[in-house]
N, C-alpha and C positions, 0 to 999 in steps of 0.2 A: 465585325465579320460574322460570317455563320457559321456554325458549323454543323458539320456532316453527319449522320447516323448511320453507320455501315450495315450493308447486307437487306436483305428483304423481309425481315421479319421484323429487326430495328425500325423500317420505312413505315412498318404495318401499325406499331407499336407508336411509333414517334408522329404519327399520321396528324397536323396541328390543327386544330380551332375547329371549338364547338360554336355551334352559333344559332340563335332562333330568335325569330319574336315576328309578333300578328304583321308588324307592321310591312317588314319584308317578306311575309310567306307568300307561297302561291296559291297553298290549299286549306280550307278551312278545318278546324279541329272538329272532331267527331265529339258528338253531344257527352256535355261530362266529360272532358281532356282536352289537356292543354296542348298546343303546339309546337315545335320551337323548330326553327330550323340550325343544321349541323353545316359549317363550310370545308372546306378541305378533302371534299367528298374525292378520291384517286378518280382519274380521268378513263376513260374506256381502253386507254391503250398499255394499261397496269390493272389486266384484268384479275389477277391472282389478288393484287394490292386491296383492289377497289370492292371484293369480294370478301374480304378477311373485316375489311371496315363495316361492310352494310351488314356481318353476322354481328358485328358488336354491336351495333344498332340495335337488329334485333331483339341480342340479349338482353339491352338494356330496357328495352320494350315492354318485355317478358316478367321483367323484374320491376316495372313500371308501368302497369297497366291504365293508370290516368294519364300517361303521356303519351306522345305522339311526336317522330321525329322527321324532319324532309329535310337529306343530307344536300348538300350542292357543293358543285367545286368550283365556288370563285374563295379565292384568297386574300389575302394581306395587298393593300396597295400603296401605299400612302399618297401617291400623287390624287388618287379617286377617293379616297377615303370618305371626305366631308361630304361631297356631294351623293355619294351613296346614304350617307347617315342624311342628310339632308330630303333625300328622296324616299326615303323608307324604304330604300331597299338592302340596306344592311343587316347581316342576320345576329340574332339575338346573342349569341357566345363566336368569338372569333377569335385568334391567336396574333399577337404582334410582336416584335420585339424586345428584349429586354429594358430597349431604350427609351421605350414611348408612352406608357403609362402616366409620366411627369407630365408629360406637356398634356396626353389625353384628361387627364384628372381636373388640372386649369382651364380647359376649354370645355371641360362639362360634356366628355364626351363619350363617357362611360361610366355604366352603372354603380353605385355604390351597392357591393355586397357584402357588406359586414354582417350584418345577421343571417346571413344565407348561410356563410364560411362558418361562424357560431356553434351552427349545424352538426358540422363535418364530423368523421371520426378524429381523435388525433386533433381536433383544431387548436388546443393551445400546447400542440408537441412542434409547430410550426418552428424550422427554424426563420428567427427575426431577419436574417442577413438575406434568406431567399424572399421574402416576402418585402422585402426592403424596397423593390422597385416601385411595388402596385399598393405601398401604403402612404397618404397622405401624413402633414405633422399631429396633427391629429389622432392618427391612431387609424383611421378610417380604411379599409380593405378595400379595392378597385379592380383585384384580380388575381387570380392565385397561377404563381408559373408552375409551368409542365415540362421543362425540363431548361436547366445551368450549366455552367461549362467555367471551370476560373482555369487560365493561365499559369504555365509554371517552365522549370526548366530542366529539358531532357537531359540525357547525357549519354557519352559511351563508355560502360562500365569498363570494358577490357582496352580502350586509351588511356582512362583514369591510371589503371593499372600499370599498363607499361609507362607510364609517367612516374610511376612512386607514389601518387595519390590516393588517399584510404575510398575505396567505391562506395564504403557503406555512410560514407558522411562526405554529401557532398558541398559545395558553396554554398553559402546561406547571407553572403552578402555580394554586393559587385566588386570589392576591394576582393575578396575573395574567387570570383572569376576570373576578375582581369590577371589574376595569382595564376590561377590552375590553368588557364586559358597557355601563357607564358611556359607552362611548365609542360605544356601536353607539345605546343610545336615545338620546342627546343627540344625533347625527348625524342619525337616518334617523325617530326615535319610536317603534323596534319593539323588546319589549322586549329587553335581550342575553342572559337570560338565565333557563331555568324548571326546574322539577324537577315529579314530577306528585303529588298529595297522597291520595290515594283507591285505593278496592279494591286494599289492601296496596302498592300501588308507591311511594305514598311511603315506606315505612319499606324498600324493597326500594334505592332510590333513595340515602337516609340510610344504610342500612349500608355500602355502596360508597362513601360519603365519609367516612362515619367510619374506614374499612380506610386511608384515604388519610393519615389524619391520626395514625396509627399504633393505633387502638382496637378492640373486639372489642366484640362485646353478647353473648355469653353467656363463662363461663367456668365451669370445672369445679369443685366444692365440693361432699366429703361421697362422688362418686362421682357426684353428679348435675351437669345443666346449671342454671344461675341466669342469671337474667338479670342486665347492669350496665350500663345506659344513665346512670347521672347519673354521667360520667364527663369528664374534660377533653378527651381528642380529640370524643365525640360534645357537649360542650356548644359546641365549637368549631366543627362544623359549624352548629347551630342560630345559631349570634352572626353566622356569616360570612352566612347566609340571611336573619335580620331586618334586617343590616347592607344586604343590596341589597336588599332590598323598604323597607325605610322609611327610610333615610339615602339610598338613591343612585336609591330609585324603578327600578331597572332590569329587574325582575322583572314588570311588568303589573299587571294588576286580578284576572284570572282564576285563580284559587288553589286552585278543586278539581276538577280534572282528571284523568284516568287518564293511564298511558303513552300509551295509543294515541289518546286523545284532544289530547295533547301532541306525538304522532308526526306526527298532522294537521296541528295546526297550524302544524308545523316544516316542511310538504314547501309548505304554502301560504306561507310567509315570514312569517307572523305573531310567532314566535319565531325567535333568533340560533343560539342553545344550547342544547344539553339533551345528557343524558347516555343511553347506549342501544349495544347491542350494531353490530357492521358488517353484520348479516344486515341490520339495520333498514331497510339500503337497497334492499331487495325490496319493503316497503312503501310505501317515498317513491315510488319507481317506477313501479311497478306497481300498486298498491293508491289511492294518494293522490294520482300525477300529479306530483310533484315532477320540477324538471329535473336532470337527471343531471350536469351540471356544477356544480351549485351547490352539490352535497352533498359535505361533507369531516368526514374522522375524523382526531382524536387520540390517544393514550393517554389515560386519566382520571389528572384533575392531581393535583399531591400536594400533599398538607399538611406536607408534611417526611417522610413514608414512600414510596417507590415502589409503591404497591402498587395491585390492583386487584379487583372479586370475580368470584368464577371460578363458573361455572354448567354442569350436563351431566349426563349420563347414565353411569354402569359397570355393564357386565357381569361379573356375577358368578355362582359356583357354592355350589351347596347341599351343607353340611355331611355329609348323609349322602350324598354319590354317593361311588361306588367309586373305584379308582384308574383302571380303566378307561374308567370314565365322566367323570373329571375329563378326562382326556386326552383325549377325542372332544368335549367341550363345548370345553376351550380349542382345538381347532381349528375347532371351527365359528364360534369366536369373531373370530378368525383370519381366515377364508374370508371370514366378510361381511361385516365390522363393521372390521378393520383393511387387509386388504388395498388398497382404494381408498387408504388413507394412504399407504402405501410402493411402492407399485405404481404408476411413473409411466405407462404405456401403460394400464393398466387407469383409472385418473386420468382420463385424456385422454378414453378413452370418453365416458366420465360426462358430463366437461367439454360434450363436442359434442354429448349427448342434451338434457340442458340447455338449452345454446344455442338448440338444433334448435327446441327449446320453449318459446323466448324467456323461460325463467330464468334470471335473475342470476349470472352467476359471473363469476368473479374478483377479490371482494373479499376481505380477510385474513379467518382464521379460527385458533383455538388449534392447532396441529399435535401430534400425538402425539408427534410423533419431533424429534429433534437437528437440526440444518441439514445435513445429510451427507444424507441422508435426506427431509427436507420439501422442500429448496431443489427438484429434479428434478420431486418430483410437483407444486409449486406453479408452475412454468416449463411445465409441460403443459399444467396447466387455466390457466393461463391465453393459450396459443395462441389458446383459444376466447372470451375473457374479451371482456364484453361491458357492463363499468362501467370507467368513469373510474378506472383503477388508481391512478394517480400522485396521485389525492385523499386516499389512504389512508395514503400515504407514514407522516405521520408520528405516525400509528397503531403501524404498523407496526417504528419504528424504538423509540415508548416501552415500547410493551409487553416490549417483547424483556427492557429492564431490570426490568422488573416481581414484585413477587411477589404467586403469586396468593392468594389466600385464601377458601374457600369459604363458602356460604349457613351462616347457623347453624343447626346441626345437631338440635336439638329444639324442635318447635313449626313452623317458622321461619315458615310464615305468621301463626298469631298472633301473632309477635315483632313481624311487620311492620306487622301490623294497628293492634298498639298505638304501633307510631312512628307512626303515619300520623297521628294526633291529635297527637299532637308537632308537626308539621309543619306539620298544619293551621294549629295555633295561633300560630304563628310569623307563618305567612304571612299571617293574617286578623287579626291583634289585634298593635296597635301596643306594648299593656304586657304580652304573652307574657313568661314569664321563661324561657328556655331548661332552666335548673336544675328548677324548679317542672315544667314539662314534661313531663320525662325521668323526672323521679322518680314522676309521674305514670301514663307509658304503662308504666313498671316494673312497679309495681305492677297490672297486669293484664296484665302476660306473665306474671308471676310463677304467676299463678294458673292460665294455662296449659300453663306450663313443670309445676306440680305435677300436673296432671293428666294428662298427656301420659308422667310418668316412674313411676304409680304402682302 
């Protein structure tokens, strides 16, 4: 899944993928400088957006006077991908997924920048686990992301409470949700706890529990990706799911919901729990009305693995740019897209434009860098911080142990599509067989896993 960056300065800020090289430009470099082109360039009808972007250009310009930038807004495709690369019309730095680095790096389809990153400020303050996507076994760099997002589990502080539950230590395991879950309807009657089952987020939902319980849904065979959902961590998750909807009732009546229609319901107290990124709280907030005290994060629990699923964006370079084009693309990369990370004054800006604009900040978010490094620029932006920090706490203290694990990498929204029926069926039919299921939504990934790799 994606996610969202609230407000118009986030947009300005979050704006993805640098991109250039001779081969896809339209305009030749002026004698003495190199060229590269920029994609993600905001569209004419986000004129504020698209104006904020071409001064960063500028600035970068300014500050790079051997370089030369020509921004454009084509994006991310995957369907057109190759043949663009194929056509030399690909530009030199562009942004994809957190999922796609793996398979680009085997197919040679992106630049090796490791000496580029070498470069960088801070280059070995990188933390390993963000760089984890776009590093080869090797060791070898393919891409630096520009922004992460892990998974965790919200809560309602003041259910907690009227349950007898301590708010400031929440579950930290599922034996311990399915507990507190148990303990909040029985207390209050709302339920303690949902997952959403519709437009792929239940199976986006299920993969992040099954990563917990130590499991993967696809695995490598042959060269290609296969799907394996009838597996014991993911039948595990389905057994702990039918166990609180039809043994402990804890789960409600309402079973086919989206995220966002479950993010609703979460900011009006209708549900305890549910699982969801910390940005989430710009929605409860601002979007849905939820009270700002009531709202608290976790780590997402374990099933015996620590782990959690990690989601985002990397910039990356195109296999045909030059040496000198690689080197002008990883600084642009650099300029816009990392600086804000390491740069605690520059941080701090941000911080206070935000605020200025009654945007959310200061809740935790995945940090590029090592604690030498994030600890300064997070002590900045949050001068300005304008959420209940201390709700986040012990978000912040599980993640830390965490490892992350990324979306799966082929298909992944049909993957997701096809748990989602899994799900459903749990949720809605008392003699669902978890096994039955699984082997079920298998087989129709399966068939998009084959078409997807052919």
């Amino acid at each position: 899944m994606r996610e969202r960056l609230p407000g118009l300065f986030a947009a300005v800020l979050a704006v993805a993928a640098v991109a250039g090289c001779s081969s896809g430009s339209s305009s030749e470099p002026a004698a003495g400088k190199t060229l590269i082109t920029v994609a993600d360039l905001p569209p004419t009808t986000q004129q504020n957006v698209r104006q904020q972007f071409l001064d960063q250009v500028a600035a970068f310009e300014k500050d790079n006077p051997g370089i030369d930038i020509e921004p454009r807004e084509s994006k991310w495709e995957a369907k057109i991908f190759a043949a663009r690369l194929a056509g030399g019309q690909l530009e030199t730095v562009f942004q994809v997924p957190l999922t796609e680095p793996v398979g680009m790096v085997k197919r040679r389809q992106v630049a090796d920048i490791t000496g580029e990153v070498e470069k960088l400020p801070h280059a070995t303050e990188f933390d390993k686990r963000a760089l984890a996507p776009a590093t080869d076994q090797a060791g070898r760099i393919y891409g630096l992301p520009t922004s992460e997002f892990a998974l965790g589990l919200v809560y309602n502080r003041e259910l907690f409470g009227k349950a007898g539950l301590d708010v400031d230590k929440p579950p930290e395991t599922w034996e311990e949700v399915r507990a507190a879950a148990s303990a909040i309807t029985k207390k209050t009657g709302v339920p303690g706890f949902a997952v959403p089952a519709t437009n792929n987020t239940g199976g986006w939902i299920f993969t992040a529990m099954t990563y917990t319980f130590g499991g993967r849904l696809q695995q490598e065979a042959g060269g290609k990706a296969v799907a394996t959902f009838d597996t014991e961590p993911a039948r595990g998750v389905l057994g702990l799911l039918k166990a609180m909807r039809w043994e402990d009732d804890s789960m409600g009546t309402q079973h086919l919901r989206n995220a966002a229609d479950l993010a609703k319901d979460f900011a009006a107290g209708k549900v305890a729990m549910m699982i969801a990124t910390p940005s989430s709280y710009t929605e409860f907030a601002t979007q849905f009305g939820g009270t700002p005290e009531v709202f608290g994060m976790a780590a997402l629990p374990s099933g015996g693995t620590p782990a959690t699923l990690l989601g985002g964006k990397v910039a990356v370079v195109s296999p045909k740019a030059t040496a000198a084009e690689r080197a002008a693309a990883v600084k642009w990369i650099d300029f816009y897209h990392l600086k804000p990370k390491y740069d605690p004054q520059f941080a701090a800006s941000v911080a206070a434009a935000k605020a200025a604009d009654q945007v959310p900040i200061g809740f935790p978010y995945v940090s590029l860098y090592g604690e030498t490094v994030a600890k300064p620029v997070i002590e900045a932006e949050r001068k300005h911080a304008n959420v209940p920090v201390a709700n986040f706490r012990p978000y912040e203290t599980g993640v830390a142990a965490q490892e992350f694990v990324t979306e799966p990498a082929v298909a992944g929204q049909d993957t997701y599509a096809a748990l989602d029926t899994a799900v459903q069926a749990i949720l809605t039919r008392r003699d669902a067989d978890p096994a039955g299921e699984l082997r079920k939504a298998e087989e129709k990934a399966a068939a998009a896993l084959d078409r997807a790799q052919r």
